[in-house]
N, C-alpha and C positions, 0 to 999 in steps of 0.2 A: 422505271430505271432510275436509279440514283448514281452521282458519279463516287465512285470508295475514297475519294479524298477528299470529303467534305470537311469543311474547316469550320471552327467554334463559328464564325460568325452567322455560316447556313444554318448552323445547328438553332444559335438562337433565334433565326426567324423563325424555323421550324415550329421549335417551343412556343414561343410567342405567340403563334399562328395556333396551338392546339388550347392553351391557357385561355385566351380572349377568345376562344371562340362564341359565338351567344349561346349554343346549347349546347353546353360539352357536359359528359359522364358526372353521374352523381358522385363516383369515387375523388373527382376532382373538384366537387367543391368549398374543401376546407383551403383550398390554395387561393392564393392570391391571385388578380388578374396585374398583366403586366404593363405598367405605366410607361417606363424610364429601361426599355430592353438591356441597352450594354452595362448599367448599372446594375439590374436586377438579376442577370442573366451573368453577369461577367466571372462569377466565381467557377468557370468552365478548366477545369485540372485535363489534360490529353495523356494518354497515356498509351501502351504499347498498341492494344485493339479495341480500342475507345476513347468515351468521355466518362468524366464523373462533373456531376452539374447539381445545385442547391436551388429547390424552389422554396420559397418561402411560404409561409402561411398566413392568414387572412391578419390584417393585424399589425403582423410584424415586419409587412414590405419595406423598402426605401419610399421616405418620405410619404409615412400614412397620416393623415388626418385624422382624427376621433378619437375614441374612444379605443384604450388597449381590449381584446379582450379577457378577462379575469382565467378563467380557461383554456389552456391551447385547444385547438380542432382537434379531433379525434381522425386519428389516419388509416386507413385499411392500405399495408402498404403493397400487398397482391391485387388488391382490385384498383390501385394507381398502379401497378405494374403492370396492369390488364391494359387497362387506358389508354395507358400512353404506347404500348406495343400495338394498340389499335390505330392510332393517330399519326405514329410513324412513320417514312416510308421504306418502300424493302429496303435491306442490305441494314438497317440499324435495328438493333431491339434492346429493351431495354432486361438487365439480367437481374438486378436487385435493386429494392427501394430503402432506406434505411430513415427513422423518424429522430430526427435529432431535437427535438424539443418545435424551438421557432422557427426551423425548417426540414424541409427532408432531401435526403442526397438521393440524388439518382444515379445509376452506372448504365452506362450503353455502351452498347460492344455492335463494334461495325463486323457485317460479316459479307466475305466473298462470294460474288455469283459467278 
């Protein structure tokens, strides 16, 4: 049971919680794991039956250390859209992934039970 009024800040522990996890989906690991949540996390857009939210890719997070890499990560943005509709909890799912270069948007769309 999730409450339908969940706010950016649930949303990002959520995320946060599915990123860092230690074993998470191969489709998610060109993504960065998350350091610095309300920084990394904060570019959260609300909108009429959702979120739109930017994760970033390995690399290009806030505040990385090393080495850029020469190459972006290669996205499969349906089997990140598998992923995270698996890591979710009910009442959100996510409805498209879109590959913006150094990061990709995601949209979630809350839905009524």
């Amino acid at each position: 049971w999730i409450d339908m009024n969940i706010d950016t800040d649930k949303l990002v522990e959520i995320l946060t919680g599915v990123l860092n996890a230690p074993a998470r989906s191969p489709a998610l690991q060109p993504l960065a794991r998350v350091k610095y949540p309300g920084r990394e996390l904060g570019h959260i857009t609300e909108y009429g039956g959702g979120f739109s939210i930017r994760l970033y890719k390995f690399g290009h997070e806030y505040k990385h250390r090393g080495p850029v890499p020469k190459k972006l990560p290669l996205i499969r943005p349906a089997a990140v859209q598998a992923a995270l509709n698996d890591a979710l909890p009910d009442g959100l799912s996510v409805i498209a992934v879109r590959d913006c270069g150094k990061f990709i948007e995601v949209f979630i769309r809350r839905h009524e039970q």
